[in-house]
C-alpha angles and dihedrals in degrees: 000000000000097000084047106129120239107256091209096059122237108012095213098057085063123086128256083258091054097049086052107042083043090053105039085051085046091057098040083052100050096040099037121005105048097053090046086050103083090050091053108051088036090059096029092239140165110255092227090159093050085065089033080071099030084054095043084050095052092246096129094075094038086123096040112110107247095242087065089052097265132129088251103225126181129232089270095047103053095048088046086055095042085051089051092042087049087054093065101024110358088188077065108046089041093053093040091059094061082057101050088035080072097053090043098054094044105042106019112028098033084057085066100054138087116263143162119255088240087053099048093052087049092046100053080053102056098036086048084066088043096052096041099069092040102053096022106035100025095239116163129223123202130199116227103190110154128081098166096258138074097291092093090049088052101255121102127038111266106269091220115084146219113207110198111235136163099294102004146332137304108226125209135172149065141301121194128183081015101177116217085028109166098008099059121109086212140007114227096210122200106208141144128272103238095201090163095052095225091078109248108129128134125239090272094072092054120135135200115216139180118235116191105224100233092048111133100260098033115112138160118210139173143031139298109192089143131156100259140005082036082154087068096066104205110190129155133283130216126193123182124175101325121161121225117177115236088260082071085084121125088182131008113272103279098023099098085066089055095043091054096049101042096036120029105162088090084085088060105066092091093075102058078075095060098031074059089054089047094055083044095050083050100044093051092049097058093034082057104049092039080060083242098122106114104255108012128109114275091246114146118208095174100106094077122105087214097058085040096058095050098040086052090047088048082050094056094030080058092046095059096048090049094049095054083039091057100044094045092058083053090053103055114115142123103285103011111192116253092263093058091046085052091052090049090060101048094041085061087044100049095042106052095038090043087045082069100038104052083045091058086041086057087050102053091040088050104046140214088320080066093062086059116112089218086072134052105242106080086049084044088057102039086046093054090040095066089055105088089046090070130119135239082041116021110182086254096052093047090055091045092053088045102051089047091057097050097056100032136061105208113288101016115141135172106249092199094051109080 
């Protein structure tokens, strides 16, 4: 659609790379991941060709540093990228973000943080094997983070645990709601360190591990038959016993702890995919009643106030979304001000809350034809509705975060209040 608005902003305030990486996801997603859309979230499958054609693109190492044979891409431009990709697919947006996350957290923020020399040196060896078969060999990661407690909120230790042992660790636990499950190369697994060998711990001895998918002890059972993002296929994992050697670190053993603290964007890179299903909500309104939708009648239905006035209220409604989303890609950084940490908040929350509503506002502008499977809009709608319920950063805990900030400095407490 020609009058579609640029979900990036204004094309000519992005870099030559951006430009590129926005409009080659923009044409995987017209040409082949819209129209394979509909089958996967019907039958609830994996979209292997979707990264058949990420791989074949060199996406999968978008977040991969160049001297490890990556495109390089910064923080912005990845989420720029995983907004354009959800407009067309948002399962695969969703599960492509627990890929690149692993390359985030390993190349890009770690680089940020505080280590050791003896850490950093470790650490560009591990992460050179990582990389590797990510960038050279097209493996995919995936990023199994929920275990159905507080662990995924931060507080409460991971359930799942690395036993030291000669040569490496053995991992147990659980993964619910794991993303890529079954069709991952490798699981990064967030878990806790159990130095003492009985579990115990607290979130700061967390460690983040690679699992390669095929390791003795590794399993994925049950069904995912769920409302929305049915394409991601997010089964459970099981991990018992299996053995993975200390060059299996993502990060060195107590940086997680300081990831999540100093930089804390890299719990923002879920809502691109639903910032993506906004823009989409939006597109298919206007395309609809501008009688532009393939297959339909060439009835126009443009010429009423009253779906002017909607369609003008979703625009501004859009407007909004895509301005905090922007600005929140510019903020990231190591040590963002509490301002920026505020805005990071609110631009999570009003995404993934706006993503559904704008999706519930199509429906009703569009009227009863919109319910219809044969059209977007009703996957559009049960997709965006799955994205407040996510962890790290459910809608409730956002605001809670939120309300908390504005009305405390750091370490502020209320003496009188047990």
């Amino acid at each position: 659609m020609p009058h579609a608005m640029h979900i990036a902003g204004d094309e000519k305030s992005l870099t030559v790379q951006q430009r590129e990486l926005i409009a080659l996801a923009a044409q995987l997603g017209r040409e082949k991941f819209a129209p394979r859309a509909a089958q996967h979230d019907r039958e609830a499958t994996f979209p292997f060709d979707n990264y058949g054609d990420l791989r074949a693109a060199g996406l999968l190492g978008i977040c991969v540093p160049r001297e490890h044979g990556g495109l390089g891409a910064d923080f912005a431009t990845y989420v720029m990228v995983a907004a354009e990709i959800g407009r067309h697919c948002g399962a695969t947006a969703l599960s492509f973000n627990m890929h690149v996350s692993s390359c985030l957290w390993a190349g890009l923020i770690a680089d940020a943080l505080d280590m050791t020399p003896a850490q950093r040196a470790e650490h560009e060896a591990h992460r050179a094997i990582h990389f590797e078969r990510i960038a050279v060999q097209g493996q995919v990661y995936s990023q199994p983070f929920s275990e159905g407690g507080a662990a995924a909120a931060g507080k409460a230790p991971w359930g799942t645990l690395a036993r030291p042992v000669e040569g490496g660790y053995l991992v147990s636990g659980k993964k619910i709601f794991a993303s890529l499950a079954g069709a991952a190369d490798y699981y990064g697994v967030l878990c806790t360190l159990d130095k003492a060998g009985h579990g115990g711990g607290t979130p700061r001895d967390a460690l983040y591990l690679v699992v390669p998918a095929g390791a003795p002890g590794v399993s994925v059972v049950g069904d995912w038959d769920p409302l929305g993002m049915r394409g991601t296929v997010s089964r459970t994992l099981l991990l018992k016993n299996v053995f993975v050697p200390h060059s299996a670190r993502l990060m060195p053993e107590g940086l997680y702890a300081q990831a999540a603290t100093r930089y804390p964007h890299m719990f923002a890179t879920l809502s691109p995919t639903y910032m993506g299903i906004a823009q989409a909500a939006y597109d298919f309104t206007v395309a609809y009643l501008r009688a532009e939708v393939p297959g339909m009648p060439p009835v126009k239905r443009r010429m009423y106030p009253t779906k002017q006035m909607a369609v003008a209220e979703m625009r501004v409604q859009l407007e909004q979304t895509r301005a905090l989303f922007l600005q929140n890609a510019r903020d990231a950084q190591v040590d963002p001000d509490k301002d920026s940490r505020m805005r990071l908040f609110a631009a999570h929350y009003t995404i993934m809350e706006n993503a559904n509503a704008l999706a519930a506002k199509a429906i009703r502008t569009c009227g009863g034809q919109s319910m219809l499977k044969s059209l977007p809009l009703e996957r559009l709608y049960r997709d965006s509705r799955c994205g407040s319920l996510m962890l790290p950063w459910t809608a409730e805990l956002c605001i809670d975060r939120l309300g908390r900030d504005c009305l405390y400095e750091s370490g502020e407490r209320d003496e009188d209040i047990e």
